[in-house]
VOFIGU-24452 format. One record per residue (C-alpha): x, y, z. Coordinates in steps of 0.25 Angstrom, whole numbers, plus 5000, padded with zeros to 4 digits. Layout:
REM residues N
XYZ...
This chain:
REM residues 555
488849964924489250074933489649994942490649924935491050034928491450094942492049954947492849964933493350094939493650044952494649934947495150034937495450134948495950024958496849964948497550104944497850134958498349984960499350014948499850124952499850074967500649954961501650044952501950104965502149994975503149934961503750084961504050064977504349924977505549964966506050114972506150024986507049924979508150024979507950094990507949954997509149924991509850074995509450095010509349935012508249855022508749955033508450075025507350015021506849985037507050135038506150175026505050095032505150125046504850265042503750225032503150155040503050285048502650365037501350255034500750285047500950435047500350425032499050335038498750465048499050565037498750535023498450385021496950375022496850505014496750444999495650325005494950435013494750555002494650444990493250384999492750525002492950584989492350464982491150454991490850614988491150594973490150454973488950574976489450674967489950764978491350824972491450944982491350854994492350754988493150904985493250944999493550785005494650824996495150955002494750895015495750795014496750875010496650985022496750825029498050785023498850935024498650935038498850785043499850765032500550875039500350835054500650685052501950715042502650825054502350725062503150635058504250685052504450745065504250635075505050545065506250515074505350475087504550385076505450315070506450275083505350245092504050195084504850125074506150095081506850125068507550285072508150285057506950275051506650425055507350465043506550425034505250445041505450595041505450615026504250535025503550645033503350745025502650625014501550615025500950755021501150725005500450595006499150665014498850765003499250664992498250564998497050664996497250694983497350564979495950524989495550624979495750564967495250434972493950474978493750534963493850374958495350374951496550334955497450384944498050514952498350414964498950324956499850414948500250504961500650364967501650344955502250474955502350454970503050324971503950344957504450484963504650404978505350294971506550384963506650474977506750374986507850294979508650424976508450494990508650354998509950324989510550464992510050485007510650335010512050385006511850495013511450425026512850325023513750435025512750505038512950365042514450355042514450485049513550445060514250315061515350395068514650475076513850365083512550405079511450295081510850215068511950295061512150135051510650175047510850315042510950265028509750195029508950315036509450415026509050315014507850275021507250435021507850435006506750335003505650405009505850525003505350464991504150454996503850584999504250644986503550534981502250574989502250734985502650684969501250614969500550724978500950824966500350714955499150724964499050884964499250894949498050794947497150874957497551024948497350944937496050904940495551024947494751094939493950964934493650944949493151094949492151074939491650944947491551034959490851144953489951044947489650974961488151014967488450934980487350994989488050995001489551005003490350925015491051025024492551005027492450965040491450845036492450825026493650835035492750725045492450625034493850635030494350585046493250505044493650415033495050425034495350375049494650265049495650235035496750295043496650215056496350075048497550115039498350135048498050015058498249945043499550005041500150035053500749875053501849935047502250025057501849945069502649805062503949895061504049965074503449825082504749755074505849855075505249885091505449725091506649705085507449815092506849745105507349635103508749685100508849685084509749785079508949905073509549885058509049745059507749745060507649875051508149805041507149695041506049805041506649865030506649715023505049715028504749825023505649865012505349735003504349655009503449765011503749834998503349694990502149664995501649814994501649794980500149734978499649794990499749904984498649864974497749844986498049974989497650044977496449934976495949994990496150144988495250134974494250034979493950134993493350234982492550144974492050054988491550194993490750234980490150104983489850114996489250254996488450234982487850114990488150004978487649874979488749784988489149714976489849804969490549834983490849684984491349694969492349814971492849744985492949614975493749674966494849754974495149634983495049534973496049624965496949644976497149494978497449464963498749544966498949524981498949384980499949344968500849464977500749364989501149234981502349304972502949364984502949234993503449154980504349264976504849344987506149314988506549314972505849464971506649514985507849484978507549524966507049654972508149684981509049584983508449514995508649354995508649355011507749245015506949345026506649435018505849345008505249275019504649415022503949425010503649285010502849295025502149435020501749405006500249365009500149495014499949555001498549475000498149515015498549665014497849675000496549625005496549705019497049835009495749795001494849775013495449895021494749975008493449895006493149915021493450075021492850095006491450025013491450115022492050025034493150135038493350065054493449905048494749915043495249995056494849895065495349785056496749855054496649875071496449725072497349675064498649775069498349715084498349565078499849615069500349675080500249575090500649465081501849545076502349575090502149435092502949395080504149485085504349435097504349295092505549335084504849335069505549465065505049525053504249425049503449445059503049595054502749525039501949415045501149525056500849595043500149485036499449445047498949605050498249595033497649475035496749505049496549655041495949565030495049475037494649585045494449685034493549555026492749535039492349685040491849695023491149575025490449615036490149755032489749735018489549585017490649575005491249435006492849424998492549334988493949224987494049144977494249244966495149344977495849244982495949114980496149104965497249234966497949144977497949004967498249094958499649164964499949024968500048994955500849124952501649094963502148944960502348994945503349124949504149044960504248914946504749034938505649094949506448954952506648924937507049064933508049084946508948984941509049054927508949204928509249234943508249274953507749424947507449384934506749254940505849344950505249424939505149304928504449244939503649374943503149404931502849254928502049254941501349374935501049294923500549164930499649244940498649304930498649164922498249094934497249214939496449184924496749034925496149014938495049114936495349214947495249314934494149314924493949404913492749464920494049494930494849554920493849634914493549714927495049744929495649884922496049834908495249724908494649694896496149724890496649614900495549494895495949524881497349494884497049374891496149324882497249324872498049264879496949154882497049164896495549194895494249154886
């Protein structure tokens, strides 16, 4: 009984975050939509270059934090030790002042030689020093929300991820909108003067406009989290005074365990993310190589990562939030010794949930990825489409390898997913070098991309099975989602065609989107990838058989 009761939890907790996680990624996908449309594909280059940046600087400081604290608070809590899982706290954040701090100077003031020379993209600079100060924010951010976590909800994060991404969204479209007229009239000034890149000064000054968001974004959600901590202060007292732990940790135990957990996490996150960085300065290193103007091939960065990026980051944000609340639960498991069948069953779950969004994504964007660029921003041009054509099936691969990444660090296997990510960054570089130089272009960096997912996923598969014998069960998690999203697919691309004709194409991509919604869950209960046993372990479950069983889609 308990043990469904805390896999009913689980969900629960995975599925809050994954909400809010989702509202998030739809908040960015719709802020980045004007602010595509007010700095353009250059700007946009610009804004990415210097994320980019920013995402590495993030992995040394602050990224690992939430996954780090969130085990080692859970494991102390598991035997009742609330002063140890205290002091990991206070640990952590003493951690984040002082990295947070280092990494943040550090890059705000080597941003010039950065930007020109690593990323070949000197405009970039602009933006990449406003993002600095964010680095210090996120890192003490992240240990209150590792907090939270490790104490089994994921309601503060979620919210403080709202607050973050609303307050980003309405700075950066104000701040990028004033700061690119302003860089128009720098522009017409150092036009005259000679000064180098001066035709991009619009799109620096509106690139840094959209970050800024970010950071007001960033310390917005850090004040949500501090009033939830005074909030919950004196509760947590009472815990603490009531806690007969008979021997306490020292700090520096602490401060080791901490190094312990989170660079292992930290050097196989950033070997997992680093792609990013590498793909961009390999391509614009290229490019300039080989003699194409500096605008041009920003722009088709800003294209990569400014829409085709931004789609597919959609539902991979709910493998995300999947693998932050399943590291928790997998690490209860682990350290109260259950049997290995509710660890198979919470692995089960997760990856089996992540496919029943991941595929369906793969299919709508490959059937519909040209009509929902135009519709989004205008876009009809036939490159741009076959970029999200190419890199669709990338949502499936970097879903399961999110999952898998998490499985293998929640078990306890904190190396696997480095070696995994070291392998499979020498097999993506070398074929997108390769790729390059064979005159693929940008399509290249999408197709290297897939292909890094894919070996991280076999990889990843190899190492649970081996270490705990766990085998992917795929019919149910695959096979049937796929037939399933094929079905999807054919009906939204029948009910695209025929509405084009009469409404035009926005109205026709979302008459056909929501239809695709629609057909998707009738052909998941048809062809039995969903049961009502299914259902009923979902949050709101029994509400959802009812409806469906009026609806006599089930007996």
């Amino acid at each position: 009984m308990s043990s469904n009761k805390n896999k009913e939890n689980f969900m629960v907790q995975g599925t809050i975050l994954a909400v809010a996680s989702l509202v998030v990624r739809v908040i960015g996908m719709i802020y980045r939509i004007p602010l595509n449309r007010i700095i353009g594909d250059e700007g946009m280059g610009l804004y990415s270059c210097a994320f980019e940046v920013y995402n590495i600087a993030l992995l040394l400081s602050s990224y690992s934090l939430p996954l780090a604290v969130s085990k080692l608070v859970s494991a102390r809590l598991a035997a009742n030790e609330r002063k140890n899982a205290y002091k990991v706290f206070k640990a952590a954040l003493i951690f984040a002042v002082t990295v947070g701090a280092i990494v943040g100077l550090t890059v705000f003031v080597f941003a010039k030689p950065i930007a020109a020379n690593i990323m070949k993209s000197p405009m970039s600079s602009f933006a990449l020093k406003v993002l600095a100060p964010c680095l210090f924010i996120v890192a003490v951010m992240g240990v209150f929300r590792g907090y939270f976590q490790g104490h089994g909800t994921m309601v503060p994060t979620a919210v403080s991820q709202v607050i973050e991404q609303i307050v980003n969204a309405i700075v950066s479209i104000t701040a990028a909108l004033v700061l690119f007229k302003t860089g128009a009239a720098a522009a017409k000034e150092a036009a005259i003067t000679g000064v180098e890149h001066a035709d991009m000064l619009d799109s620096a000054y509106g690139a840094s406009g959209g970050t800024m968001g970010t950071a007001m974004g960033a310390l917005f959600g850090l004040l949500f989290l501090l009033f939830v901590y005074v909030m919950y202060k004196k509760t947590l007292t009472k815990q603490l005074r009531s806690d007969r732990t008979g021997e306490e940790e020292s700090y520096s135990y602490i401060f080791k365990m901490l190094l312990i957990t989170i660079l292992p996490v930290v050097l196989s996150s950033g070997l997992y993310n680093i792609c990013g960085i590498l793909d961009q300065s390999i391509f614009n290193h290229i490019m300039a190589w080989k003699n194409v103007p500096y605008k041009t091939y920003n722009q088709l960065i800003g294209i990569y990562s400014g829409k085709y990026l931004l789609l597919i980051n959609v539902p991979l944000a709910i493998s995300n939030a999947l693998a932050s609340s399943s590291m928790p639960s997998l690490t209860k498991s682990v350290t109260m010794r259950e049997k290995k069948s509710v660890i198979y069953g919470k692995i089960g779950s997760v990856i089996r949930f992540s496919m029943l969004i991941a595929i369906p994504s793969f299919v709508g964007f490959a059937v519909l990825g040209s009509p929902i660029l135009q519709l989004l921003w205008g876009d009809a041009r036939k490159e741009t489409a076959m970029i999200l054509l190419i890199g669709s099936v990338c949502v499936v691969f970097y879903s399961l390898s999110t999952i898998t990444n998490a499985v293998l660090q929640g078990i306890n296997r904190m190396r696997d997913p480095l070696k995994n990510a070291a392998l499979s960054l020498v097999i993506h570089i070398v074929l997108l070098v390769l790729m390059l130089l064979f005159g693929l272009g940008i399509y290249a960096v999408v197709i290297a991309n897939t292909l890094f997912s894919v070996t991280m996923c076999i990889f990843n598969q190899h190492d649970i099975n081996k270490t705990i014998g766990y085998r992917q069960e795929y019919k149910k998690t695959f096979l049937l989602p796929l037939i399933s999203a094929a079905i999807m697919g054919a009906a939204a691309r029948g009910v695209y065609f025929l509405m084009r004709f009469i409404t035009g194409n926005a109205i026709a991509t979302i008459i056909s989107l929501a239809a695709a919604v629609g057909v998707y869950v009738l052909a998941l209960i048809f062809t039995g990838t969903l049961t009502e046993d299914d259902l009923l372990e979902m949050p709101k479950g029994r509400t959802l058989v009812r409806v469906f069983r009026k609806l006599h889609l089930i007996r």
